[in-house]
C-alpha positions as CSV (number, residue, x, y, z in Angstrom):
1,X,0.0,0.0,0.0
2,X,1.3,3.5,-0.7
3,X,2.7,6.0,1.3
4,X,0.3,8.6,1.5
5,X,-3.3,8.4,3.0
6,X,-6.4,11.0,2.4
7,X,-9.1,10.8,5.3
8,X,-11.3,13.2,4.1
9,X,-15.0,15.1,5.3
10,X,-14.0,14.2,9.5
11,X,-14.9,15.9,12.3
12,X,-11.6,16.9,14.1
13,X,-10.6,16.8,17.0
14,X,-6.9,18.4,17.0
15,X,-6.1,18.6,20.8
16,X,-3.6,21.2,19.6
17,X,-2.9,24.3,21.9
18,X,-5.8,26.3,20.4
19,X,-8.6,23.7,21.1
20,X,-9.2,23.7,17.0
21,X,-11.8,21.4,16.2
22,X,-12.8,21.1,12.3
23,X,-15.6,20.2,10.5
24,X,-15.7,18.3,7.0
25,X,-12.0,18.4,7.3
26,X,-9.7,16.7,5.6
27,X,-6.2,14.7,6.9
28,X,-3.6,13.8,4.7
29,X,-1.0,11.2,5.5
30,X,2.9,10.9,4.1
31,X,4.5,8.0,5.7
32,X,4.5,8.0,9.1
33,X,3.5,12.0,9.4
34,X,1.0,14.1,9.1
35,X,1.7,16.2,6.2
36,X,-1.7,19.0,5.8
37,X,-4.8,19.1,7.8
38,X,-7.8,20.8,6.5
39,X,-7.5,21.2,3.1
40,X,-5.1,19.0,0.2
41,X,-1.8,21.4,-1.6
42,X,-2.4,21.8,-4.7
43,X,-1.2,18.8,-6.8
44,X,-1.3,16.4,-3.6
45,X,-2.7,13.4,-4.4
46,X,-2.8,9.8,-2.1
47,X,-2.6,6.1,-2.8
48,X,-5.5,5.4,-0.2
49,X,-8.5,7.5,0.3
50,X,-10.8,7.3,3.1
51,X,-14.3,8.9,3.6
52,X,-14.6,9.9,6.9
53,X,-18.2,11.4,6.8
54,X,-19.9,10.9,10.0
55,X,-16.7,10.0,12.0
56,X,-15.0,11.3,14.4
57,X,-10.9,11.8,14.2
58,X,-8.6,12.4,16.9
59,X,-5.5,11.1,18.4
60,X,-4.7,7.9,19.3
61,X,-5.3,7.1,23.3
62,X,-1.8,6.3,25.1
63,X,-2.1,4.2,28.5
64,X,0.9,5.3,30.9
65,X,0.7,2.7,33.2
66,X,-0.6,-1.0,32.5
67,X,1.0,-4.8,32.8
68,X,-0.7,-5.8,29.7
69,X,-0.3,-9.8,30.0
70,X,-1.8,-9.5,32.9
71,X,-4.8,-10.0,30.6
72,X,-4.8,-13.7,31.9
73,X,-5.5,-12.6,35.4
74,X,-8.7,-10.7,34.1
75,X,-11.7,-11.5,36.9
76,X,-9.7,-13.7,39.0
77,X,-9.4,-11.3,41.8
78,X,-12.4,-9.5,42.1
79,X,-14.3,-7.5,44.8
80,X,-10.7,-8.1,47.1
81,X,-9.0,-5.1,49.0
82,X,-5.6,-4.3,47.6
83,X,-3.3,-6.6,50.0
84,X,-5.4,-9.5,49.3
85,X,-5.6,-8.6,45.8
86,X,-1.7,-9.0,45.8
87,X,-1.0,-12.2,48.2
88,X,-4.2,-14.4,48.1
89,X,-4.6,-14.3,44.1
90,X,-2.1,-12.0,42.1
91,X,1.3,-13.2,43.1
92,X,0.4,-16.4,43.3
93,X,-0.8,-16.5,39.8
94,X,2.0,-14.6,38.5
95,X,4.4,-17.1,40.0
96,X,3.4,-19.5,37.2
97,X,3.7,-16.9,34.9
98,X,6.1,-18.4,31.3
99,X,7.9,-16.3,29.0
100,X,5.2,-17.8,26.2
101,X,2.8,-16.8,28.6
102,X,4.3,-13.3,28.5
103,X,4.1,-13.2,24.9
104,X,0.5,-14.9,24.7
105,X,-1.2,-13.0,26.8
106,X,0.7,-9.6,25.3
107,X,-0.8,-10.3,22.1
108,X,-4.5,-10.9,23.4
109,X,-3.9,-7.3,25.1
110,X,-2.6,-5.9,22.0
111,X,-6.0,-6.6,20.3
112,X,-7.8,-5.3,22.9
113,X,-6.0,-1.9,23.2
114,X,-6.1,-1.6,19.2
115,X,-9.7,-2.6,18.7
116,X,-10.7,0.4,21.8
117,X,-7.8,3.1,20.1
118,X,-4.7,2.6,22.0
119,X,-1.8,3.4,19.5
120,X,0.7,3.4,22.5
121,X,1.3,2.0,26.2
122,X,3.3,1.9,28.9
123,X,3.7,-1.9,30.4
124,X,5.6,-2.2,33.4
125,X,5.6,-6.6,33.8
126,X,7.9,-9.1,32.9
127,X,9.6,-10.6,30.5
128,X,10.0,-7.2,28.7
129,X,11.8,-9.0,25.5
130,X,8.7,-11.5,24.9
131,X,6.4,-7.9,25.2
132,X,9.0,-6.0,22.5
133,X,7.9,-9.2,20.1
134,X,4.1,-8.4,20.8
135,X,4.9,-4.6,19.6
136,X,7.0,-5.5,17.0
137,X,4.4,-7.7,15.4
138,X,1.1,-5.2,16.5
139,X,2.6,-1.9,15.0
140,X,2.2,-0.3,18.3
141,X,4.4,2.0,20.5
142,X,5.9,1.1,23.7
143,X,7.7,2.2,26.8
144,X,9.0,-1.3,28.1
145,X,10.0,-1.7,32.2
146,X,11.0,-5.1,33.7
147,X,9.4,-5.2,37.1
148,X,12.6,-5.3,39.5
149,X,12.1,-6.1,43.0
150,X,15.0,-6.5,46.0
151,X,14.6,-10.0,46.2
152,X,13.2,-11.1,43.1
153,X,10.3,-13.6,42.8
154,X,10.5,-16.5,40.3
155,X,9.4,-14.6,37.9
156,X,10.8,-11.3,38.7
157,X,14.2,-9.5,37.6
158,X,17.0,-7.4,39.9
159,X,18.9,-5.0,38.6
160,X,21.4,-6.0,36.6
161,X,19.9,-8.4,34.3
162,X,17.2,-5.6,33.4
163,X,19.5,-2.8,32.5
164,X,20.7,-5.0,29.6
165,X,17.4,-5.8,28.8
166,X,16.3,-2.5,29.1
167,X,19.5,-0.8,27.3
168,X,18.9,-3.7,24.6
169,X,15.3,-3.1,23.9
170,X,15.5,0.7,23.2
171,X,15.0,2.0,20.0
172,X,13.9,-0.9,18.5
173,X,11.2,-2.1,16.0
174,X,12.2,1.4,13.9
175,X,12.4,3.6,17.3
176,X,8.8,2.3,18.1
177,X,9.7,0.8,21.0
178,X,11.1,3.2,24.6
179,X,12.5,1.7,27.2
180,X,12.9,2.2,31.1
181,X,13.9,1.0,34.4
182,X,11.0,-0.6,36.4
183,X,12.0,-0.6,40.2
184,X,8.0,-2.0,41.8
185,X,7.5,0.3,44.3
186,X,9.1,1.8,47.6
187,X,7.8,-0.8,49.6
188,X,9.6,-3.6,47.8
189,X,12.6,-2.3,46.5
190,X,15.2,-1.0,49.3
191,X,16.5,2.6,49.7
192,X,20.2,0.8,48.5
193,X,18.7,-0.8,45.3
194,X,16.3,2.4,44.7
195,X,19.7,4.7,44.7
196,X,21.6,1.9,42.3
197,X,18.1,2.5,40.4
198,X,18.8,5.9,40.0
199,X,22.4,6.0,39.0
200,X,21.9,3.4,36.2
201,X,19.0,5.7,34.9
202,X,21.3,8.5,35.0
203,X,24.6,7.2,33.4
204,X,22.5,5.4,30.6
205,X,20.1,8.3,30.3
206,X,16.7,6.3,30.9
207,X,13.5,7.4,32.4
208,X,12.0,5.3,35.6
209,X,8.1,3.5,35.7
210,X,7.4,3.1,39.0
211,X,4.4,2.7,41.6
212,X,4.0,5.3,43.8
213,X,1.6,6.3,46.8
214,X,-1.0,3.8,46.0
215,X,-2.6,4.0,49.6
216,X,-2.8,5.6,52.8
217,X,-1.6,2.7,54.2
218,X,1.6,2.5,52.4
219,X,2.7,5.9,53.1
220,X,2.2,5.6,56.8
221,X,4.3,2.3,56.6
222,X,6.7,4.7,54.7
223,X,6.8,7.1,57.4
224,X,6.9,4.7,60.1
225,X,9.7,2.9,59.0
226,X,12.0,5.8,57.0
227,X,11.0,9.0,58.2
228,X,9.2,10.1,55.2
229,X,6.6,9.9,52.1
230,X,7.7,7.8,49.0
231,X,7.7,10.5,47.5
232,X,10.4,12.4,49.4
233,X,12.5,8.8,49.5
234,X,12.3,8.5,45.5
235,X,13.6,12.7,45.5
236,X,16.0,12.1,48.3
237,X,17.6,9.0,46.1
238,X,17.8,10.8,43.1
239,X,15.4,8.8,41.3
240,X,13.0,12.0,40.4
241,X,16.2,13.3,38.2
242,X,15.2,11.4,35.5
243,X,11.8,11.4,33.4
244,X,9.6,9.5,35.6
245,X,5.9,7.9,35.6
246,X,4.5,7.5,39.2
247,X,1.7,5.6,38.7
248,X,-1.5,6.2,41.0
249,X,-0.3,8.8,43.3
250,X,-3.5,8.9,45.2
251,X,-1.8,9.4,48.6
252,X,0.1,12.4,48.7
253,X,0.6,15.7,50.9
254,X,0.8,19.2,50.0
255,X,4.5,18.9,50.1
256,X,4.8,15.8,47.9
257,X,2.8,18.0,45.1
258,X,5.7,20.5,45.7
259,X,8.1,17.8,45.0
260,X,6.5,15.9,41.9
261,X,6.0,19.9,40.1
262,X,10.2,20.5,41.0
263,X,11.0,17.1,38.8
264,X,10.0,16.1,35.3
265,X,7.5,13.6,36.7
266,X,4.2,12.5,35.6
267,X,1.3,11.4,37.6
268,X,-0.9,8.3,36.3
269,X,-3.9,7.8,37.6
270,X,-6.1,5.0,36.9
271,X,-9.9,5.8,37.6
272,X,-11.4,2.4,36.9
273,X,-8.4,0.0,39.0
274,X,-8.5,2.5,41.9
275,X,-12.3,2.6,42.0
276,X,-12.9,-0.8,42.5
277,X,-10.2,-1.6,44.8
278,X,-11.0,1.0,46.8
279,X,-7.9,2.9,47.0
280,X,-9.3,6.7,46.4
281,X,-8.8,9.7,44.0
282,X,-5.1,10.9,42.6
283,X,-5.8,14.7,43.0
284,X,-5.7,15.5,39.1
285,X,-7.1,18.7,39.8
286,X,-4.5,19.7,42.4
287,X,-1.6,18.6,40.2
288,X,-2.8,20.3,36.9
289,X,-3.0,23.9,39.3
290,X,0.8,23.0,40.2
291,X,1.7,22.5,36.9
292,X,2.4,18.6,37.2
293,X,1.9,16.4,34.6
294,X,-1.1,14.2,34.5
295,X,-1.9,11.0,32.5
296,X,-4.4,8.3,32.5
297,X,-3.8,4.4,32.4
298,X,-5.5,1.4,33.0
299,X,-3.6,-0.8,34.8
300,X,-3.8,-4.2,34.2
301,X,-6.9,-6.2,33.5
302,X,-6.1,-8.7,36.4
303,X,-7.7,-4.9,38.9
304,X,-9.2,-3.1,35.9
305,X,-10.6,-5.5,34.5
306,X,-10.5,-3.9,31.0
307,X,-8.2,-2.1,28.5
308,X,-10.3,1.1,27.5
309,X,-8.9,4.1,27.2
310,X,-11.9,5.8,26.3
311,X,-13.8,4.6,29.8
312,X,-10.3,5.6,31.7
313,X,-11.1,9.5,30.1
314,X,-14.6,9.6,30.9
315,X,-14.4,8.0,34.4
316,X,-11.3,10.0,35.0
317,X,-14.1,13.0,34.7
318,X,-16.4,12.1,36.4
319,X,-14.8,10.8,39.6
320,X,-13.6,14.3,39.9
321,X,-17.1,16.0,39.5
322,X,-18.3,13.3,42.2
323,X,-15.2,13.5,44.7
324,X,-15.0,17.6,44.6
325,X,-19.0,18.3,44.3
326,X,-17.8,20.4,41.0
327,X,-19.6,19.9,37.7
328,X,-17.2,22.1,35.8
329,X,-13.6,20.2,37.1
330,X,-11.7,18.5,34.5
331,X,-14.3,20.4,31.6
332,X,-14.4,19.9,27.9
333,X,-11.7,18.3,26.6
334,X,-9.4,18.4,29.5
335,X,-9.8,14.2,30.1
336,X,-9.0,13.5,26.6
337,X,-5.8,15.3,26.8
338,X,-4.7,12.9,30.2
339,X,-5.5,10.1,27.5
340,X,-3.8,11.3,24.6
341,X,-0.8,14.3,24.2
342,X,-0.2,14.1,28.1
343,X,0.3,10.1,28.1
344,X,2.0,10.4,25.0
345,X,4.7,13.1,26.2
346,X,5.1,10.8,29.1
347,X,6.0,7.9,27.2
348,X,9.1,10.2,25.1
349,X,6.8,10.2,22.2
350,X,6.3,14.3,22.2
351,X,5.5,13.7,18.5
352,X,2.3,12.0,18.7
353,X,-0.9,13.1,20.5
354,X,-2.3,15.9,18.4
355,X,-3.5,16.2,14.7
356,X,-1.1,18.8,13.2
357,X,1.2,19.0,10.3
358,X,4.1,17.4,10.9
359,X,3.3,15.0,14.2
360,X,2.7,11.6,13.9
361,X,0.3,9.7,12.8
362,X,-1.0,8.0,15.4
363,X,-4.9,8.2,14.9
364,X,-8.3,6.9,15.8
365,X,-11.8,7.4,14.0
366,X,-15.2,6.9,15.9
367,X,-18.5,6.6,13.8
368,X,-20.5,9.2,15.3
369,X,-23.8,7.7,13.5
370,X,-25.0,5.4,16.2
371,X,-27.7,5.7,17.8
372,X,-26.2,6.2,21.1
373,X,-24.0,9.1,20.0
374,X,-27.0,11.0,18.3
375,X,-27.8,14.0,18.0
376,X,-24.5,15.8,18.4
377,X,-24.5,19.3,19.9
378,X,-20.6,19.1,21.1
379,X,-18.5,17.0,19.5
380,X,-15.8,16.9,22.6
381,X,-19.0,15.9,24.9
382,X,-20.3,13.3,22.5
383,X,-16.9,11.6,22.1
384,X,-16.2,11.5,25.8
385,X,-19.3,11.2,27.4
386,X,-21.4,9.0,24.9
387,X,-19.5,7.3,22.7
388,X,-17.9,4.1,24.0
389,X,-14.9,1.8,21.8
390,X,-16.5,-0.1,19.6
391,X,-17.3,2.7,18.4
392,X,-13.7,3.0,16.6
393,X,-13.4,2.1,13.3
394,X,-10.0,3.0,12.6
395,X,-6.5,2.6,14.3
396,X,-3.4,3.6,12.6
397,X,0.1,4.0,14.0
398,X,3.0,6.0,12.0
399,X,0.9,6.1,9.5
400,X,-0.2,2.7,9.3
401,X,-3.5,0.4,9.3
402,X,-3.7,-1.4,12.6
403,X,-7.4,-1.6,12.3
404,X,-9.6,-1.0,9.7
405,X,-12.8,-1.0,9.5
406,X,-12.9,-3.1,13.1
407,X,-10.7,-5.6,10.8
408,X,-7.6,-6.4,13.1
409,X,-4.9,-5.4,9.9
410,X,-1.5,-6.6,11.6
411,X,-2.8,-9.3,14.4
412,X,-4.5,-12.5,13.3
């Protein structure tokens, strides 16, 4: 199929810096890029035309913070409270976890996230080099992190062995693929092995995925047993000087905000997995007024117990309109941004999350013609707050098909 794409007569929905959204608009496609939005140069002409009347197009949804092959866990620890989430069902299950189980259970997720708009994700599990064949074959973007844990499980990594991994893995599959260092969380990873962390991310210039305040509970034992907040540990051991995704982040004080808008860090939260475990509300609202990064994830299926993006954005709404008694918090297309150009910068791919000249490719189209969507009086509002993902048609990535026409293009 040729290089260059036309999707022509779509609604747009640019998450650019001015808010543009466009109507009967056209897209076109050269390779990988975005080359014109609105309408064709004289003289352009594409090898693949699509009409896009009645759709929807916007950027592709990024998940900061999942374990994808966790997929195979999916309903087998329900309607538990976090610790018995972890030692009655999850670890044990992982324990069994294979390489080819990796790799299985990677590719069911990929279909999932493609089929519901994900065009990029970051997966924080094991195995990482089983996962880089899943992206490799999907056409998807990645940031990679081995799980590495102070006394590694069976099926878990220290140090060492996942800095070659890691240092291996990035840049591949045509610089579709990121890598980082995965320490778990304070509260299984020493201060000693958290400050090793650190250095190796900062010698071989790598970001950090890491869990992060996930309950009240674990910052007390934080506090308790080290004198302060994981948050102030992870600054005080250097591991905040690099790029960073904190995932959850729900339990955090006035001065941990201070801390996480001082460092290139970004906040995940993950509505859905922190509703149903019952672990609370990161304070989105509070971060974006410091100036700190926010993006959305899922988590994985094994606490979610899904893949959508899409739900992520429209939950990560309204659990902020519930939880502050404000209607108007986290307005228009504020939770569509966590999902897309926020998750996406995040991730190190500051090329993707908008439509624009000259970014990536990276985009979604949702068939605004169902019933359920109908009629439209805000196209933002009807994306986020009526639409759901089978409602997506399309998927591409760089520029190419990964769905089409809810055809699965580069997964059997």
């Amino acid at each position: 199929m040729g290089r260059r794409k036309l999707l022509a007569n779509a609604e747009i929905l640019t998450l650019d810096a001015a808010d543009e959204v466009l109507h009967r608009a056209d897209v076109g496609i050269d390779g990988a890029t975005i080359d014109w939005i609105g309408h064709a140069p004289e003289g352009w002409s594409a090898d693949d035309r699509v009409d896009l009347t009645g759709h929807a197009l916007l950027p592709g949804f990024w998940n900061a913070h999942t374990h994808a092959a966790m997929v195979l866990t999916r309903s087998l620890a329900d309607d538990l409270s976090l610790d018995r989430w972890f030692n009655e069902r999850i670890w044990i299950a992982e324990s069994g976890l294979t390489a080819d189980d990796i790799y299985w259970g990677g590719l069911l997720a990929a279909a999932e996230m493609i089929r519901s708009g994900t065009v990029g994700f970051a997966d924080h599990y094991f195995q990482t080099h089983r996962m880089a064949e899943v992206v490799e074959q999907a056409g998807l973007k990645a940031l990679l992190a081995e799980t590495i844990f102070s006394d590694p499980p069976a099926f878990g990594h220290d140090l060492e062995s996942s800095l070659e991994s890691t240092q291996r893995l990035h840049g591949m599959a045509g610089g579709r693929i990121h890598a980082a260092l995965g320490p778990h969380s304070t509260y299984l990873c020493a201060p000693e092995l958290l400050r090793e962390v650190a250095e190796a991310a900062r010698d071989s210039r790598l970001s950090v995925h890491i869990h992060v305040a996930e309950s009240s509970a674990q910052v007390e034992a934080s506090v308790s047993r080290y004198g302060m907040t994981p948050i102030q540990q992870l600054a005080e051991l250097g591991v905040f000087d690099r790029p960073t995704i904190a995932a959850h982040c729900i339990a955090v004080t006035d001065d941990d905000l201070g801390i996480l808008s001082a460092h290139d860090v970004t906040a995940v939260q993950c509505p859905r997995c922190h509703m149903k475990l019952g672990l609370g509300v990161t304070p989105v609202v509070a971060m974006d007024a410091r100036g700190i990064r926010v993006a959305l994830g899922t988590d994985g299926a094994g606490s979610n117990n899904n893949l959508d993006m899409l739900e992520e954005a429209r939950l990560a709404a309204l659990i902020h309109k519930h939880s502050t008694g404000d209607a108007e918090v986290l307005a228009g297309d504020a939770p569509l941004r966590l999902a897309g150009p926020n998750g996406a910068a995040a991730l190190g791919f500051g090329d993707s999350g908008v439509i624009r000249a000259g970014a990536s490719a990276d985009l979604i189209a949702l068939d605004l013609r169902r019933s359920h969507i109908q009629p439209i009086f805000s196209l933002v509002g009807s994306v986020l707050h009526a639409a759901n993902s089978a409602d997506i048609v399309h998927t591409l990535v760089d520029g190419q098909w990964l769905m089409r026409n809810r055809e699965l293009v580069t997964l059997d």
